[in-house]
Backbone as a ProteinNet text record, in pm:
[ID]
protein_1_A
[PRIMARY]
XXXXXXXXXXXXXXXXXXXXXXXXXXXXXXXXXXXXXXXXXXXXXXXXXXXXXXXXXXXXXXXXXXXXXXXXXXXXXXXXXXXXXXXXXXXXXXXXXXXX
[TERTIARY]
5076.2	4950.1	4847.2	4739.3	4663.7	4557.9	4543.8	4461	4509.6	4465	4463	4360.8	4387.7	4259.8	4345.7	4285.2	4312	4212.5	4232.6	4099.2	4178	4062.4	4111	3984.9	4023.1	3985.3	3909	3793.1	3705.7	3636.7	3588.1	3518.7	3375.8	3335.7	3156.7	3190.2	3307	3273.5	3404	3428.2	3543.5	3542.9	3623	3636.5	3755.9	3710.1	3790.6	3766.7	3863.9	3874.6	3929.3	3903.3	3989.8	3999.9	4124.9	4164	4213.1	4200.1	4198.7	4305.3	4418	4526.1	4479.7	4403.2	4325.7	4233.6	4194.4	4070.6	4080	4032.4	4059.2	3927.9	3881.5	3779.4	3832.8	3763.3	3789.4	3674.6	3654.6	3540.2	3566.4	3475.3	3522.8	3369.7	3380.6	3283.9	3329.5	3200.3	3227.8	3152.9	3201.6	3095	3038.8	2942.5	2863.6	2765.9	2741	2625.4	2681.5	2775.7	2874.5	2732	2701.5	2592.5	2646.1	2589.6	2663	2725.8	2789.6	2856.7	3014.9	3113	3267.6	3295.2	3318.2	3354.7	3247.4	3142.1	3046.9	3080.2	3076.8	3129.3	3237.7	3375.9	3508.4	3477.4	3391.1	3365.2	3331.8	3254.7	3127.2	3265.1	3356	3441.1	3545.4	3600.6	3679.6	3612.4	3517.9	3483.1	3450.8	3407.7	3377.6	3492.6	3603.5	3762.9	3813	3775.4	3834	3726.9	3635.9	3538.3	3626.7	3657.9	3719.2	3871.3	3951.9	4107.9	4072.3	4194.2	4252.5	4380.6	4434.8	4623.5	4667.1	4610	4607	4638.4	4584.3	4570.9	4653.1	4728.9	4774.8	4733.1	4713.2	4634.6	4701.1	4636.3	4702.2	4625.9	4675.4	4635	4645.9	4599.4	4620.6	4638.7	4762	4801.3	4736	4767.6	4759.2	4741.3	4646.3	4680.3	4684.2	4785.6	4815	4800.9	4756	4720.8	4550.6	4506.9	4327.7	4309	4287.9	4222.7	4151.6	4034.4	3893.2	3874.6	3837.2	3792.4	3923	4007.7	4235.8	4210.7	4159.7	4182.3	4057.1	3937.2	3890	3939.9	4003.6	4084.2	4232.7	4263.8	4397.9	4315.5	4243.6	4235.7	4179.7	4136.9	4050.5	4109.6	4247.4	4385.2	4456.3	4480.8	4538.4	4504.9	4373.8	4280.3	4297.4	4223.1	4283.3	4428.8	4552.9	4672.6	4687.5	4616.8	4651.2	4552.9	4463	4412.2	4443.4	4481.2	4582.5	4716.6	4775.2	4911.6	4857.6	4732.9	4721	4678.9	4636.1	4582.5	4699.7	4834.7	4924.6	4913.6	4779.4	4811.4	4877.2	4966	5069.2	4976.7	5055.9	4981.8	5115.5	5088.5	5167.3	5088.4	5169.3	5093.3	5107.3	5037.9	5068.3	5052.3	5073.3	5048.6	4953.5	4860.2	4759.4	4779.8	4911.4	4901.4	4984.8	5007	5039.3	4995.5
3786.4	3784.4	3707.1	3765.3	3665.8	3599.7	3651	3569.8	3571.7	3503.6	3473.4	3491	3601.3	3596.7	3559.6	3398.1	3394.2	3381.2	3465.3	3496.6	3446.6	3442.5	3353.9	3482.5	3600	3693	3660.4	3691	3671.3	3828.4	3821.1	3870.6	3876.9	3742.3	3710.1	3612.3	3561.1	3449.8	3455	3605.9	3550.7	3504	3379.1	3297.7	3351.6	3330.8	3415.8	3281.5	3233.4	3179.9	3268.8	3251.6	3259.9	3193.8	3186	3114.7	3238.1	3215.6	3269.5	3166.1	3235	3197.3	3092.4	3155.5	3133.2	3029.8	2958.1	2917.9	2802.2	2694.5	2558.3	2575.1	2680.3	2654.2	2774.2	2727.2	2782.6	2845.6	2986.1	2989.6	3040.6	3030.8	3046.8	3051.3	3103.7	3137.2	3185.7	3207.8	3330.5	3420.1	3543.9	3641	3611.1	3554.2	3543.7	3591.6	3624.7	3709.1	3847.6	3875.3	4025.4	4110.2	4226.4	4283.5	4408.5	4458.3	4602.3	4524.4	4634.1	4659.8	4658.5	4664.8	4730.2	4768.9	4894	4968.3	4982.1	4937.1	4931.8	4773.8	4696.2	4558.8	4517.1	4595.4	4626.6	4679.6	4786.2	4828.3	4733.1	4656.2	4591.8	4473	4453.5	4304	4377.9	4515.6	4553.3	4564.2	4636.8	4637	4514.7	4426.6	4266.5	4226.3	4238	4219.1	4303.8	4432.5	4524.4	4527.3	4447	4434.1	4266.1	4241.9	4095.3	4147.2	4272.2	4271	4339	4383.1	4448.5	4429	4512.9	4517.9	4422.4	4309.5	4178.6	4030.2	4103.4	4022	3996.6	3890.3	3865.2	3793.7	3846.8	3856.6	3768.2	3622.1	3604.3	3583.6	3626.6	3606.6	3549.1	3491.2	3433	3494.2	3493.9	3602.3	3565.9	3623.2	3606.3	3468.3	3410.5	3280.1	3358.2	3328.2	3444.2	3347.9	3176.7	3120.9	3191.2	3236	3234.9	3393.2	3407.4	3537.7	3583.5	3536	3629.6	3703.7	3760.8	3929.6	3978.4	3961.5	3962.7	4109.3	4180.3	4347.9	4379.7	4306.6	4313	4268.5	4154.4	4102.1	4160	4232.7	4305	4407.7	4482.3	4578.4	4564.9	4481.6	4461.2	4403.8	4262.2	4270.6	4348.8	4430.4	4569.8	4684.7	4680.8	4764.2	4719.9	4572.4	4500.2	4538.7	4526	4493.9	4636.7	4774.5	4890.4	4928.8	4926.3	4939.8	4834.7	4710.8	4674.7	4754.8	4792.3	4901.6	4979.8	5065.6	5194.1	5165.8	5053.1	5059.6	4927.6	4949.5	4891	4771.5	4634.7	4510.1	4449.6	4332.7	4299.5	4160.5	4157.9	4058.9	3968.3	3843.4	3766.5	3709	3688.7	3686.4	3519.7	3407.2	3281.9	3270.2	3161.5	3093.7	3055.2	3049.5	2967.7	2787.3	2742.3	2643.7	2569.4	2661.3	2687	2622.5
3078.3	3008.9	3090.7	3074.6	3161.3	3091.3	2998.6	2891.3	2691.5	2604.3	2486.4	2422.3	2313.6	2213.8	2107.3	2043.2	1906.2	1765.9	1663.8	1558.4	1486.7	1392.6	1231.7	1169.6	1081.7	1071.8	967.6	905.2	804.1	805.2	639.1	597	609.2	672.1	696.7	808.6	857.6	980	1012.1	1122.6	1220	1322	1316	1404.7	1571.1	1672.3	1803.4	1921.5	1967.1	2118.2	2199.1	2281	2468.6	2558.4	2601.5	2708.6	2806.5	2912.3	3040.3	3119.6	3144.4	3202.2	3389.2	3445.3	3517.5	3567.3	3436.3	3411.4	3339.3	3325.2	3228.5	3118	3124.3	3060.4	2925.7	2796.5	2650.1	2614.6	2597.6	2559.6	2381.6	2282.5	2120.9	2124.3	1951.5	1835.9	1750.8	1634.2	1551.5	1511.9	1469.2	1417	1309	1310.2	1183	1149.1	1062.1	974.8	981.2	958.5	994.6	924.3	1014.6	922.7	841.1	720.8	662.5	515.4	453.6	367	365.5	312.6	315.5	441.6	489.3	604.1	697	727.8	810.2	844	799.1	789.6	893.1	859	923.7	1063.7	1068.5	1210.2	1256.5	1232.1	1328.3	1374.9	1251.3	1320.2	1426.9	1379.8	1507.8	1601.6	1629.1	1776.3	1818.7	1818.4	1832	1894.7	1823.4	1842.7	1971	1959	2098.6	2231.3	2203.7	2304.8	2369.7	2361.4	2437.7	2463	2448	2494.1	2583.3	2669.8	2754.3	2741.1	2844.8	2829.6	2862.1	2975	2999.6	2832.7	2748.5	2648.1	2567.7	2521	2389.2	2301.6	2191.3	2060.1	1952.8	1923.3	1784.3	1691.3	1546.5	1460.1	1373.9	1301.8	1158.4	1051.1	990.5	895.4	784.8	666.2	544.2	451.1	412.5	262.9	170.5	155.1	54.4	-117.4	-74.8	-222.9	-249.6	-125.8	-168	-180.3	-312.6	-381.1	-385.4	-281.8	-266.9	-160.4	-192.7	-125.4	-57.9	-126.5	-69.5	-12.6	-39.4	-28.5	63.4	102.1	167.1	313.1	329.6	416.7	499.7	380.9	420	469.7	475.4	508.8	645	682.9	791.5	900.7	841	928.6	958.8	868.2	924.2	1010.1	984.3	1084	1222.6	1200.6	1413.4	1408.5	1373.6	1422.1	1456.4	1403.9	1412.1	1540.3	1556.4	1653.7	1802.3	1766.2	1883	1922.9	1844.7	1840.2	1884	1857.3	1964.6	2057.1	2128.6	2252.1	2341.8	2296.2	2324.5	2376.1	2323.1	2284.5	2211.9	2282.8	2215.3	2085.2	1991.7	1880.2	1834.8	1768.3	1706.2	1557.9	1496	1324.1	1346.4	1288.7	1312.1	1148.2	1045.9	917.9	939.7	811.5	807.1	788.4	808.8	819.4	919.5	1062.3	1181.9	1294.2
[MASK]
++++++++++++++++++++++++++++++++++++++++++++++++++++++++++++++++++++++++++++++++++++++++++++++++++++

């Protein structure tokens, strides 16, 4: 691997670092102000997400809190979306706990 993308996936503020195997330097942010609705919303965070991999990359994520109940189905769907679109473009991913 030659570099690390790790997100903490949100609905209005996902959070993404990288480290570059290479490099001592970290670069991070987040998407905030996600613009859109539902599925206009979701687009805008995947591509955000597939604009920083390559096959070079391993991807982690922050799975599920599964104690916090808001927008749960908005969230699943949108983790599932990255992990599926990493699977087709054969980036490898690791799920981490949110209290990991």
């Amino acid at each position: 691997m030659i570099q690390i993308l790790a997100l903490d996936l949100s609905w209005s503020d996902t959070g993404w670092a990288i480290k570059n195997r290479f490099s001592p330097d970290l670069q991070y942010g987040a998407l905030g102000d996600v613009p859109g609705r539902d599925v206009e919303r979701i687009d805008h965070v995947l591509q955000e997400v597939m604009r920083r991999v390559d096959s070079g990359t391993l991807v982690v994520i922050e799975d599920f809190a599964y104690a916090q109940p808001t927008v749960a189905h908005q969230l699943g769907g949108l983790s599932y979306l990255v992990r599926h679109a990493l699977y087709k473009n054969d980036i490898p991913y690791l799920l981490i706990g949110p209290k990991q």
